[in-house]
C-alpha positions as CSV (number, residue, x, y, z in Angstrom):
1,X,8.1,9.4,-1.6
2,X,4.9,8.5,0.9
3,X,5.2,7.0,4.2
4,X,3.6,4.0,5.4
5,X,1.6,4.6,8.6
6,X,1.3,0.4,8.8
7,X,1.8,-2.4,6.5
8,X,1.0,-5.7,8.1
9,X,1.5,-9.2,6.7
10,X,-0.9,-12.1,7.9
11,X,-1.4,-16.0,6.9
12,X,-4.9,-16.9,6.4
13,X,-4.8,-20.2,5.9
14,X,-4.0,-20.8,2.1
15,X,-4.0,-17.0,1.5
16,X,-1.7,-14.3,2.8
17,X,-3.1,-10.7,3.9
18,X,-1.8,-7.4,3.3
19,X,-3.0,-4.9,5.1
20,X,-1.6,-1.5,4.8
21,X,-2.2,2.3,6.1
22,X,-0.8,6.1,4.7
23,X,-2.4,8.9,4.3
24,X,-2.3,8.4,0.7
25,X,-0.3,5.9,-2.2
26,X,1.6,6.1,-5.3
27,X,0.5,4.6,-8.2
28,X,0.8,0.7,-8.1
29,X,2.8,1.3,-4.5
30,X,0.8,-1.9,-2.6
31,X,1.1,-4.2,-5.7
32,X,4.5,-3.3,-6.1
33,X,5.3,-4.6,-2.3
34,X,3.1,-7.4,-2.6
35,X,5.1,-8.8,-5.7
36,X,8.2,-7.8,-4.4
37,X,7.2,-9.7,-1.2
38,X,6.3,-12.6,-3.2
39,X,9.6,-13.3,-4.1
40,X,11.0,-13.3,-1.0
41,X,8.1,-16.2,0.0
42,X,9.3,-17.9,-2.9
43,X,12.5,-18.1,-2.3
44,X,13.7,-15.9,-4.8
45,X,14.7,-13.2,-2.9
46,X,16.2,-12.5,0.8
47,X,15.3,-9.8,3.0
48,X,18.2,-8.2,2.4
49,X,17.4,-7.9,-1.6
50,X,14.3,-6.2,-0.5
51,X,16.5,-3.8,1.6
52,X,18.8,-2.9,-1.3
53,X,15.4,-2.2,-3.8
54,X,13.9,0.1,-0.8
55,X,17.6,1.8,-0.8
56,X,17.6,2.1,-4.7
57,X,14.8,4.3,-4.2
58,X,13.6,3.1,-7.9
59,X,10.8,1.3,-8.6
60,X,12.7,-0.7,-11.4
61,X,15.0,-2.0,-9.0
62,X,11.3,-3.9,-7.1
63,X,10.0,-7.0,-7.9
64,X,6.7,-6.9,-10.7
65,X,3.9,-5.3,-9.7
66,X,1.6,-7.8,-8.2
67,X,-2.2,-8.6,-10.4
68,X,-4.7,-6.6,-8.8
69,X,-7.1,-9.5,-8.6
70,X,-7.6,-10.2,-5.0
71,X,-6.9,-6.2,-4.2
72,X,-9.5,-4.9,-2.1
73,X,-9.7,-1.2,-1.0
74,X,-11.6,-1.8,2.7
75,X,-12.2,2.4,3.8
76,X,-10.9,5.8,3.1
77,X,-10.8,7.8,6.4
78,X,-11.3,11.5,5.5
79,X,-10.3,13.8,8.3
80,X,-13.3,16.0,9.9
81,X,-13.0,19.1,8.2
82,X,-15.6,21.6,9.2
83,X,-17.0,23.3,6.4
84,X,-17.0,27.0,5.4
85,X,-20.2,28.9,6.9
86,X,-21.0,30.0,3.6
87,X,-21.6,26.3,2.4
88,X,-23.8,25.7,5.7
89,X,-26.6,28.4,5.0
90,X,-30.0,27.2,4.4
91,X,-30.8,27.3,0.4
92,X,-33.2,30.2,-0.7
């Protein structure tokens, strides 16, 4: 299980953004809310299908994972970590 820090949904125009925030993902985890999302849009769905899916706790139980065209990674924040001494001394 991972937790979702933010997962925002905007209309852009034609397009519709994702944008979502953890400190890390499971494999396929954004495509898998983007298709299951996408049936909702379509009508296919209701909220309350999505609900049942999240409560399921099983992927199978999600709509398909979304293509990963159109998938852009923006950043990856690392936290400031300082480094060992060891790894700060001048080389000989």
């Amino acid at each position: 299980m991972k937790t979702l820090d933010r997962f925002d949904v905007m209309a852009r125009g034609d397009e519709i953004a994702f944008l979502a925030s953890a400190r890390s993902f499971l494999h396929h985890q954004v495509r898998s809310m983007v298709g299951t999302l996408k049936l909702v849009g379509e009508g296919r769905w209701r909220p309350d299908d999505v609900a049942r899916a999240l409560e399921a706790k099983d992927r199978t139980r999600c709509g398909p994972v979304a293509p990963p065209e159109g998938l852009t990674l923006l950043r990856v924040d690392y936290p400031s970590i300082p480094l060992p001494l060891a790894s700060r001394a001048p080389p000989p």
